[in-house]
PAZAPA-4460 file (N, C-alpha, C; in steps of 0.05 Angstrom, whole numbers, plus 32768, in hexadecimal, padded with zeros to 4 digits):
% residues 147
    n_x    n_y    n_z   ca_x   ca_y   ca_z    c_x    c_y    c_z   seq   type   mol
   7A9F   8443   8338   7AB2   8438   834B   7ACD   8435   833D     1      X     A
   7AE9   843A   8347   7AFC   8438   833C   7B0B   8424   834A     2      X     A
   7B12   840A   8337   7B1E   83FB   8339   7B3B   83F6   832F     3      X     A
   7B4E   83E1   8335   7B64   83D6   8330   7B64   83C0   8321     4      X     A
   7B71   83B8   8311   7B6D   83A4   82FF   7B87   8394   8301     5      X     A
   7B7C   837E   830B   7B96   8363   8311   7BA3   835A   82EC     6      X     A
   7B8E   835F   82DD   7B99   8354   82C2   7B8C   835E   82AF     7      X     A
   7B99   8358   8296   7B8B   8367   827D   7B6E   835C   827F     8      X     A
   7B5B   8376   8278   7B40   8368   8268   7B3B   8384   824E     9      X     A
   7B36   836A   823B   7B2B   8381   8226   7B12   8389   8229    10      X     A
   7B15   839E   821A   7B03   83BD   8224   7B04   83C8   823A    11      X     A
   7B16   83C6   8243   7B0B   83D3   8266   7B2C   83D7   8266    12      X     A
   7B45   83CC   826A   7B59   83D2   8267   7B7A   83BE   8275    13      X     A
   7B88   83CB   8279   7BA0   83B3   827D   7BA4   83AE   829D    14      X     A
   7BBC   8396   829C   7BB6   8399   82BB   7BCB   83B5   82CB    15      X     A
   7BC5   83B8   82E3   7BC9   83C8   82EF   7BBE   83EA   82ED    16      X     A
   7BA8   83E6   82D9   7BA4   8407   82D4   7B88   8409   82E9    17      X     A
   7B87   8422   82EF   7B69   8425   82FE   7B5D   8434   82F5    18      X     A
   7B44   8423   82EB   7B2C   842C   82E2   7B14   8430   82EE    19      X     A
   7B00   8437   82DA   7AE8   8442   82EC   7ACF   8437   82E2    20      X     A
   7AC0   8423   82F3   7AB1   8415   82E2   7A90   8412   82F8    21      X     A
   7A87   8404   82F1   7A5B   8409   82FB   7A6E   83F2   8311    22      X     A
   7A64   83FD   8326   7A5F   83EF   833E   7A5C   83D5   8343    23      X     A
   7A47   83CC   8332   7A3A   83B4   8333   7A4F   839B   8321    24      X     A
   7A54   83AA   830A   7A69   8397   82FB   7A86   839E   830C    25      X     A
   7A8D   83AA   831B   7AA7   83A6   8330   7A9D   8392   833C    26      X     A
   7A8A   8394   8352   7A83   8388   8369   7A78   8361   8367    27      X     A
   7A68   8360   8341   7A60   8349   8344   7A73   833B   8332    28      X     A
   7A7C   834C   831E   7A8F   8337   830B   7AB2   833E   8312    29      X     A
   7AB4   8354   830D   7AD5   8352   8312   7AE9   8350   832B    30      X     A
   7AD4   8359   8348   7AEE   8351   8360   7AE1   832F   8362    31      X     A
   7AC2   832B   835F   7AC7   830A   8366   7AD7   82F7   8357    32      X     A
   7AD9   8304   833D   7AEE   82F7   832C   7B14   82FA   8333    33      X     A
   7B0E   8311   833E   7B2D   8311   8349   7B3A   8322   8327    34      X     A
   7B2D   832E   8320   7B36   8338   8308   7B3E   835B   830E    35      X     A
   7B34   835F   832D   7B37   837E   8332   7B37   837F   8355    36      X     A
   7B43   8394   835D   7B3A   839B   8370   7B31   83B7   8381    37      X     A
   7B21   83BE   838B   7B18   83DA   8393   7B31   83E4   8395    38      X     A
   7B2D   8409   8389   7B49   8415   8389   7B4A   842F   83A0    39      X     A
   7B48   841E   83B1   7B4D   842A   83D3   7B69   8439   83D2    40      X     A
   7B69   8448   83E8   7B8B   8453   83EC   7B9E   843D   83F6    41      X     A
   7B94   8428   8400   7BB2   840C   840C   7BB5   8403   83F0    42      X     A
   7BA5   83FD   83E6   7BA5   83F5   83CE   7BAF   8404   83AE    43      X     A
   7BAB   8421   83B3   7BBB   8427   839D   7BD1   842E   83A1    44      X     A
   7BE1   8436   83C0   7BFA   842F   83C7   7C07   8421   83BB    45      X     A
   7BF8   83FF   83C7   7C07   83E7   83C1   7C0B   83EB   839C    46      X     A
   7BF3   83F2   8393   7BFE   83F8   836F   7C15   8407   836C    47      X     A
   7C1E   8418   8373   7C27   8432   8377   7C45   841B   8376    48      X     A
   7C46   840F   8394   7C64   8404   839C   7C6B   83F1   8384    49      X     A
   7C5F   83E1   8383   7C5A   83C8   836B   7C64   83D0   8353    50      X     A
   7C50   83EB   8344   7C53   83F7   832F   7C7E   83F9   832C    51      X     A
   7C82   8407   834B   7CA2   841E   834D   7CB2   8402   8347    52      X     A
   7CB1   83E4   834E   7CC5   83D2   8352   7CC1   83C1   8332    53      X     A
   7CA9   83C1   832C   7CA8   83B4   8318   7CA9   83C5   82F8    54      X     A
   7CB8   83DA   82FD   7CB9   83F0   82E5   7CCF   83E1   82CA    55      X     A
   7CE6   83DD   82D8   7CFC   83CE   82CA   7CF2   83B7   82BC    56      X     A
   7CE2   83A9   82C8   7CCF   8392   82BB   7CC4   8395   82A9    57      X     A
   7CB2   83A9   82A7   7CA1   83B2   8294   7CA8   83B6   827A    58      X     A
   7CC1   83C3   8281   7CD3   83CF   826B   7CD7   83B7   8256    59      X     A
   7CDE   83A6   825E   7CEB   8393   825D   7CD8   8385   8250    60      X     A
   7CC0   8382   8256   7CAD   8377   8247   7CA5   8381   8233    61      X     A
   7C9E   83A4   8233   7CA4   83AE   8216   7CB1   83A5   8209    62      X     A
   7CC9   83AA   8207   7CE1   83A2   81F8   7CE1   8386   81ED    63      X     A
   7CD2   836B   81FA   7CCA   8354   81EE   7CB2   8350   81DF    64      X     A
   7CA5   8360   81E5   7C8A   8368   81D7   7C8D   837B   81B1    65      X     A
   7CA1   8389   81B7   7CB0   839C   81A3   7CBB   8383   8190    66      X     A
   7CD1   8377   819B   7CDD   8367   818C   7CCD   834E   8186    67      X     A
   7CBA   834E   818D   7CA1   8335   817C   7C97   8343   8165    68      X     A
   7C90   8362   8169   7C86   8368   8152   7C94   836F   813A    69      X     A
   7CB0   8376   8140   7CC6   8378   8130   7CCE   8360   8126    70      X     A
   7CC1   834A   812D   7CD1   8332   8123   7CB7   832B   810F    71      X     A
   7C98   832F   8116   7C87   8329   8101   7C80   833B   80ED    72      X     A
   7C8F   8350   80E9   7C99   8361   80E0   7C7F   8366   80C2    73      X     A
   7C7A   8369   80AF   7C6A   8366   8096   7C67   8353   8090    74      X     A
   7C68   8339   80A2   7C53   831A   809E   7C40   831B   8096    75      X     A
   7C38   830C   807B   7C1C   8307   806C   7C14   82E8   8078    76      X     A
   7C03   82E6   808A   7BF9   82C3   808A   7BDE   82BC   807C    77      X     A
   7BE8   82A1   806E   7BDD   829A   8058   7BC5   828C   806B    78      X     A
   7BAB   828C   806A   7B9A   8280   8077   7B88   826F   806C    79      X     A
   7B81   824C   806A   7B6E   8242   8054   7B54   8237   8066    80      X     A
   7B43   823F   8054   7B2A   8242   8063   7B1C   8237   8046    81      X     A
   7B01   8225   8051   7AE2   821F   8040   7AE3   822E   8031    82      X     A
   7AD9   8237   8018   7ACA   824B   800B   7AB8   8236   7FF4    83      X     A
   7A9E   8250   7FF2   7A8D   8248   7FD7   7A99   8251   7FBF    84      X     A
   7A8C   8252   7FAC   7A98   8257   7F8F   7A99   8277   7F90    85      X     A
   7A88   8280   7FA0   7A8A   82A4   7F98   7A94   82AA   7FA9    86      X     A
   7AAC   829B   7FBE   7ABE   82A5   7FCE   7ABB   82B1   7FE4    87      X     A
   7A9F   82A2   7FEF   7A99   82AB   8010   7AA1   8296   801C    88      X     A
   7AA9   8298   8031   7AAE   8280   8044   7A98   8272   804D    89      X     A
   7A9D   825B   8056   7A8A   8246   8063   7A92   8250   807D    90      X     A
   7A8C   8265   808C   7A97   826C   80A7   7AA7   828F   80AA    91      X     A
   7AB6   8289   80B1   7AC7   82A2   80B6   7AE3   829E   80C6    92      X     A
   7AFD   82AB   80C0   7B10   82AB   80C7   7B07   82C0   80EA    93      X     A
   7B18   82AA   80FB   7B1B   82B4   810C   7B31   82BC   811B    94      X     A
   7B33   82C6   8139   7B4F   82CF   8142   7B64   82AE   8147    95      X     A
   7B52   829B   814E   7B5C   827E   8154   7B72   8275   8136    96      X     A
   7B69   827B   8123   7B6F   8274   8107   7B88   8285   8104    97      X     A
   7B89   82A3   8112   7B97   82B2   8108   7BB7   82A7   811B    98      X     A
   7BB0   82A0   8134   7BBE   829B   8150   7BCF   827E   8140    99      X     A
   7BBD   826D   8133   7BC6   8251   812B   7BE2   825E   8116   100      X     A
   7BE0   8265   8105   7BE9   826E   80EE   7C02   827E   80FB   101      X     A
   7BFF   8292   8108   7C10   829C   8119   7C2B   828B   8127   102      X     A
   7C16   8270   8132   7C30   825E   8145   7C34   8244   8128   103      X     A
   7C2B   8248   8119   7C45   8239   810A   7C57   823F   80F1   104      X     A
   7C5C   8262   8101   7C74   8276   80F5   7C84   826F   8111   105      X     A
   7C7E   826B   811B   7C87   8272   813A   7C87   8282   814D   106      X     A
   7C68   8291   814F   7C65   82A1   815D   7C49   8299   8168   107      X     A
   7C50   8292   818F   7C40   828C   8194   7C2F   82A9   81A7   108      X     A
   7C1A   82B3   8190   7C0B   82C0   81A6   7BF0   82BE   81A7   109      X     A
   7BE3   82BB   81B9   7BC6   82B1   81CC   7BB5   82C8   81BA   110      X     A
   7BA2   82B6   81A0   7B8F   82BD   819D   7B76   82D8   81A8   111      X     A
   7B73   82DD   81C3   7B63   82FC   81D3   7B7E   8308   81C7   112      X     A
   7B8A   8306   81C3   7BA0   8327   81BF   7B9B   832C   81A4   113      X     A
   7B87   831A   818A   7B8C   831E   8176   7B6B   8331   8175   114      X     A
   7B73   833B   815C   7B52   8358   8150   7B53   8357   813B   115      X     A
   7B48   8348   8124   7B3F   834A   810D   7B29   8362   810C   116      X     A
   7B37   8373   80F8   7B28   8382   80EE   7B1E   8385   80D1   117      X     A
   7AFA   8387   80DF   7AEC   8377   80C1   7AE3   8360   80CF   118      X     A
   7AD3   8352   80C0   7AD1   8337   80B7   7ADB   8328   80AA   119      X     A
   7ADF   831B   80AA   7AF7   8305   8093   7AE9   82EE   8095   120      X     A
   7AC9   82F3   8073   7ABD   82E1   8079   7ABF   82D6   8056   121      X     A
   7AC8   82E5   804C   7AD6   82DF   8026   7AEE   82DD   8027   122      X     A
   7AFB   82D1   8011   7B17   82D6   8009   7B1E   82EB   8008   123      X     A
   7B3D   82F9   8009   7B42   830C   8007   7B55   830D   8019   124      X     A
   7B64   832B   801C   7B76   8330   802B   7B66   8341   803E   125      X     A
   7B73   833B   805E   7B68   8346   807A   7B74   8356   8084   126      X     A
   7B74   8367   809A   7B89   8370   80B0   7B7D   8362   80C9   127      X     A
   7B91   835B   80D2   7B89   835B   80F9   7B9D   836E   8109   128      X     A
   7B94   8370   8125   7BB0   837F   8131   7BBA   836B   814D   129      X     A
   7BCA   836E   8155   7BD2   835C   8167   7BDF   8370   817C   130      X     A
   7BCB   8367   819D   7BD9   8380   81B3   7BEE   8368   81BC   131      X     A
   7C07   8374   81B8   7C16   836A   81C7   7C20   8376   81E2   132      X     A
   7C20   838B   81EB   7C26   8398   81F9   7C09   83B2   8201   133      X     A
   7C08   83BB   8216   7BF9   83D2   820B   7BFC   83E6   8201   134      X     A
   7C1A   83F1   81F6   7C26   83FF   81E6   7C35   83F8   81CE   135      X     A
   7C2F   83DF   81C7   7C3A   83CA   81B7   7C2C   83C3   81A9   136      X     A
   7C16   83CE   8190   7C0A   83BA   817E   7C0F   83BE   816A   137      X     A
   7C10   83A8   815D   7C18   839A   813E   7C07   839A   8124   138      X     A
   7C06   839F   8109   7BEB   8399   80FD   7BFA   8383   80E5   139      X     A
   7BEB   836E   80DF   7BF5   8351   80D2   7BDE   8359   80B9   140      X     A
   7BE0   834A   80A8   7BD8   8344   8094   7BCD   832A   8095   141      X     A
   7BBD   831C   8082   7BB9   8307   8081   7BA7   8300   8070   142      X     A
   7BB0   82EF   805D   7B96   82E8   8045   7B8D   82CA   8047   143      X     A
   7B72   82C6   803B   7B67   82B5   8042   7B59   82AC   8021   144      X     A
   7B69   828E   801C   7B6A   8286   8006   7B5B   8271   800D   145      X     A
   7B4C   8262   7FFB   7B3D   8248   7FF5   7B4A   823D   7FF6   146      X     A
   7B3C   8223   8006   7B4B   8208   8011   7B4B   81F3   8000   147      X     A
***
């Protein structure tokens, strides 16, 4: 079944794109959720008109999305976390940790946009990537030193 998507979902894709997904997960989780809707011809019209008026917008949001990543530019954040003596963590760095660290540089962005890649369950230096846009992602650094 090919659907419309009112908003981003990861793995499946951003809002406004139409995808093609099992029947059953359209029908029981994403139009009752209001996260999609069947991609009929009134309906991909109305995408179609929506898409033509809100183009300048978009743009526009690139371009804010661009200049976030241009402004976090080769940021290392310093992250302190538990560890044992042989330098495993009591836990694991997560995207919440990475989001915290982030807003008190001053950049506030919402934790689901963040992807640690790897585990970041020892000390050491990490990558994550950050979607800011869907043509817009960033890759940060981040090490994680004993607390």
């Amino acid at each position: 079944m090919e659907i419309i998507l009112k908003e981003d979902i990861a793995g499946l894709g951003y809002k406004n794109d139409v995808v093609k997904v099992k029947d059953g997960y359209a029908r029981n989780y994403l139009i009752p959720k209001g996260y999609a809707v069947i991609a009929n011809k009134s309906n991909l019209r109305q995408l179609q008109e929506q898409l033509k008026q809100a183009a300048h917008k978009a743009e526009k949001i690139k371009a804010d999305a661009q200049a976030i990543a241009d402004k976090i530019g080769n940021l290392v954040l310093e992250i302190k976390a538990k560890a044992g003596e042989s330098g495993r963590l009591f836990g694991s760095v997560t995207t919440g940790h990475i989001a915290e660290a982030l807003k008190e540089k001053g950049f506030d962005i919402d934790r689901k946009k963040i992807l640690i890649v790897g585990e970041a369950k020892a000390l050491g230096e990490y990558k994550a990537i950050i979607d800011l846009h869907r043509e817009v992602k960033h890759e940060i650094t981040f090490k994680v030193v004993a607390e």
